[in-house]
C-alpha distance (Angstrom), angle and dihedral (degrees) to the residues before:
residue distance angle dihedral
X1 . . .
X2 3.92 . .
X3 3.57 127.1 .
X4 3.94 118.2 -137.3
X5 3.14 114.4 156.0
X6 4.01 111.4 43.7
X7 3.62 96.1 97.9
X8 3.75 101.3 46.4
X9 3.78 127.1 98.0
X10 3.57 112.1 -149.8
X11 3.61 112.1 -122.5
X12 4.12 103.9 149.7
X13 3.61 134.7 39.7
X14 3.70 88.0 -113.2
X15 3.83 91.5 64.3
X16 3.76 88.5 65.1
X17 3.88 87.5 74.2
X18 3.45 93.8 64.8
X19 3.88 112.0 97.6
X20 4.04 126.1 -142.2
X21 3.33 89.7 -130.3
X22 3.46 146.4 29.1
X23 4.07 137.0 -156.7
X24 4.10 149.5 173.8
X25 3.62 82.5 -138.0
X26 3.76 164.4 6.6
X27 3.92 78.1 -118.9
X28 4.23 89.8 48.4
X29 3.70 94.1 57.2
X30 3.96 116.5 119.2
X31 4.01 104.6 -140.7
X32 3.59 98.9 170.5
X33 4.38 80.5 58.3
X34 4.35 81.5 51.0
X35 3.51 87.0 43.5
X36 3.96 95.4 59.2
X37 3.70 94.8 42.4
X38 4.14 87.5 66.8
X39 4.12 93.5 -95.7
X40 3.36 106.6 163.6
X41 3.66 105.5 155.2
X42 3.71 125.3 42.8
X43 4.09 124.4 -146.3
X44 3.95 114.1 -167.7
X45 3.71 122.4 -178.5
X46 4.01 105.2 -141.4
X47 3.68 102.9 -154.2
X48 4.16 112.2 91.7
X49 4.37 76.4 -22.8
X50 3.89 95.9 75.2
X51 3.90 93.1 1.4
X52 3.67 154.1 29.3
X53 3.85 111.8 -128.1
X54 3.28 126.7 -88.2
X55 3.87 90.0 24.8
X56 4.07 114.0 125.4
X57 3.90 105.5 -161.7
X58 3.83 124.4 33.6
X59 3.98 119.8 -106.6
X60 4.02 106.9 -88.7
X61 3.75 90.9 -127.9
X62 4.11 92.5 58.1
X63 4.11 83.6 47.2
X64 3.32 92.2 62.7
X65 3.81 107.5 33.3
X66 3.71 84.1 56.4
X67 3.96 91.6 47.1
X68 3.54 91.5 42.4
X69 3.63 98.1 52.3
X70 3.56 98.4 40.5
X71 3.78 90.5 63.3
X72 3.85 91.1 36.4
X73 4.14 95.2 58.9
X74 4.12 81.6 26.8
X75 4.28 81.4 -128.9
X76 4.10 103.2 -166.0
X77 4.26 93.9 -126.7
X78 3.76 148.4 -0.5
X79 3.91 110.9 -143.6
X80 3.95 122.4 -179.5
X81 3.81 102.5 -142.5
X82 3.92 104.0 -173.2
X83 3.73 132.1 155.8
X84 3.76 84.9 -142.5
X85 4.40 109.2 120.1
X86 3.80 92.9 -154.6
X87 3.47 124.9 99.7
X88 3.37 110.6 -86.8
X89 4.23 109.1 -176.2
X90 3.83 89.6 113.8
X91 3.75 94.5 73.6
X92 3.69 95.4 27.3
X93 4.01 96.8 58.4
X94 3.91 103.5 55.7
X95 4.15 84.6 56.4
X96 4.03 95.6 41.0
X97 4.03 77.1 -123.3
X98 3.88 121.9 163.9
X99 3.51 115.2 -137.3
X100 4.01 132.8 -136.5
X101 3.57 119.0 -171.5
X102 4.19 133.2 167.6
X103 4.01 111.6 -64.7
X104 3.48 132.1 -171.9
X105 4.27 119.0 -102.0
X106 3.91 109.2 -170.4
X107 3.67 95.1 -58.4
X108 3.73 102.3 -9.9
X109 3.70 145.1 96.3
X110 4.30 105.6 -134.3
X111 3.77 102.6 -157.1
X112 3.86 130.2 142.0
X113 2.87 134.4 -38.0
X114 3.69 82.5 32.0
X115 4.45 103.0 106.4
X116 3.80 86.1 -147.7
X117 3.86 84.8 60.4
X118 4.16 84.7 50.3
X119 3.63 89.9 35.0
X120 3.86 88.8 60.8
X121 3.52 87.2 56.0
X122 3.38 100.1 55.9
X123 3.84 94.8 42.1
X124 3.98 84.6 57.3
X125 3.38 106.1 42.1
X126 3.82 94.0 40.4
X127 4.17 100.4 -123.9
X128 3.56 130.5 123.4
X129 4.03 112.8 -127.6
X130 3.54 86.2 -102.2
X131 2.99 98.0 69.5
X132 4.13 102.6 48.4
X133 3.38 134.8 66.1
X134 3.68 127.6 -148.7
X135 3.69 114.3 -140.6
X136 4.10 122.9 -166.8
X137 3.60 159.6 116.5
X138 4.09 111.6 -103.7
X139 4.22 115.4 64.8
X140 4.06 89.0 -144.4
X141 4.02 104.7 43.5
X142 4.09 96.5 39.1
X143 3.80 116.5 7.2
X144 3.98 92.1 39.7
X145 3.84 88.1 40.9
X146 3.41 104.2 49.8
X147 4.35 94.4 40.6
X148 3.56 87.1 56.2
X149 3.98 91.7 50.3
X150 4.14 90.2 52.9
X151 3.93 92.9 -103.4
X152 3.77 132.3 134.5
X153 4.34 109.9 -113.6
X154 3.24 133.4 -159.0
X155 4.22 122.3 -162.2
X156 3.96 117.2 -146.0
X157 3.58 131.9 -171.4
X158 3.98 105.3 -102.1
X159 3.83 113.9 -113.2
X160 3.20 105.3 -112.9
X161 4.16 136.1 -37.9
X162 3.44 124.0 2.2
X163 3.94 120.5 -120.9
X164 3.35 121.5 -101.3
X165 4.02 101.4 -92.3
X166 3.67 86.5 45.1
X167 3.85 87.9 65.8
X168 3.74 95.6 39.1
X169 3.54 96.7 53.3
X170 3.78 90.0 41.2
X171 3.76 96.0 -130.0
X172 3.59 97.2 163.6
X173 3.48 97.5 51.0
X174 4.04 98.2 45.3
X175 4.15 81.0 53.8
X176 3.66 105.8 52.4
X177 3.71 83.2 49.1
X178 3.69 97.7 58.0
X179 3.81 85.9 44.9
X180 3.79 92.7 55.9
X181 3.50 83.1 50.1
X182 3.38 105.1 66.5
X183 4.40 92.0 21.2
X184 3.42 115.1 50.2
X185 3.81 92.2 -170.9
X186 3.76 98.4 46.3
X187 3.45 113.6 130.0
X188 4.11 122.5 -154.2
């Protein structure tokens, strides 16, 4: 796991879409490093985070790395923060995960990178953003999210392909850019 963003002062909104931390993986990420910067709560996003699309269960390895270190480092709760709308028990229940998804506010959908979505979370699970980190694959919905909510983020690679809106809007692209913008010697 890389760090990025320690030495930055945020100045512009653009800076919040720089994450504290980067990794190949879900399976890269250094928890005991999370651990000793105060993490007590973790936040994955489960689509090409936790999984590639159109795959129903999560790989048995990621199960138990997760398991494993969340007893290890003795981390307070797993939540599954998607903007996926299906149900989404299956991979919650083998990690004794909560799970946040988009909800409707008066007229409007709360998803990430929405902080009320984050807020939500924290009201729930009883944390202060401080305390959590959000961990995912997409600079806008997760790293930009959870910076602008007070919490500590770490970027993976996605698993896999992107969906089809993904490609369209050229997310990918647009975000390697704005890494290379503020890191020279990133590599995508």
């Amino acid at each position: 796991m890389k760090a990025y963003r320690h030495s930055i002062q945020r100045k512009h909104k653009k800076e919040f879409f720089i994450p504290d931390f980067t990794a190949t993986g879900i399976l890269d990420i250094d928890f005991l490093k999370l651990k000793e910067k105060g993490i007590k709560h973790l936040l994955i996003d489960l689509d090409l985070t936790l999984r590639k699309k159109r795959i129903y269960s999560l790989d048995p390895d990621i199960e138990d790395f997760l398991l494993e270190n969340m007893k290890r480092y003795k981390f307070k709760s797993l939540s599954i923060a998607s903007n996926n709308m299906t149900p989404l028990g299956r991979y919650a229940r083998p990690l004794n995960a909560h799970v946040f998804q988009p909800y409707i506010s008066g007229l409007k959908l709360i998803r990430k990178p929405n902080t009320l979505f984050f807020q939500r979370i924290l009201e729930t699970i009883h944390a202060s953003a401080q305390e959590c980190v959000m961990i995912g694959d997409k600079l806008k919905g997760d790293v930009f999210g959870g910076n602008m909510t007070g919490m500590k983020t770490v970027l993976v690679e996605p698993r896999g392909n992107d969906y089809w809106y993904d490609k369209i809007l050229r997310t990918r692209h647009r975000e390697q850019r704005a890494m290379r913008t503020y890191f020279p010697d990133y590599e995508a």
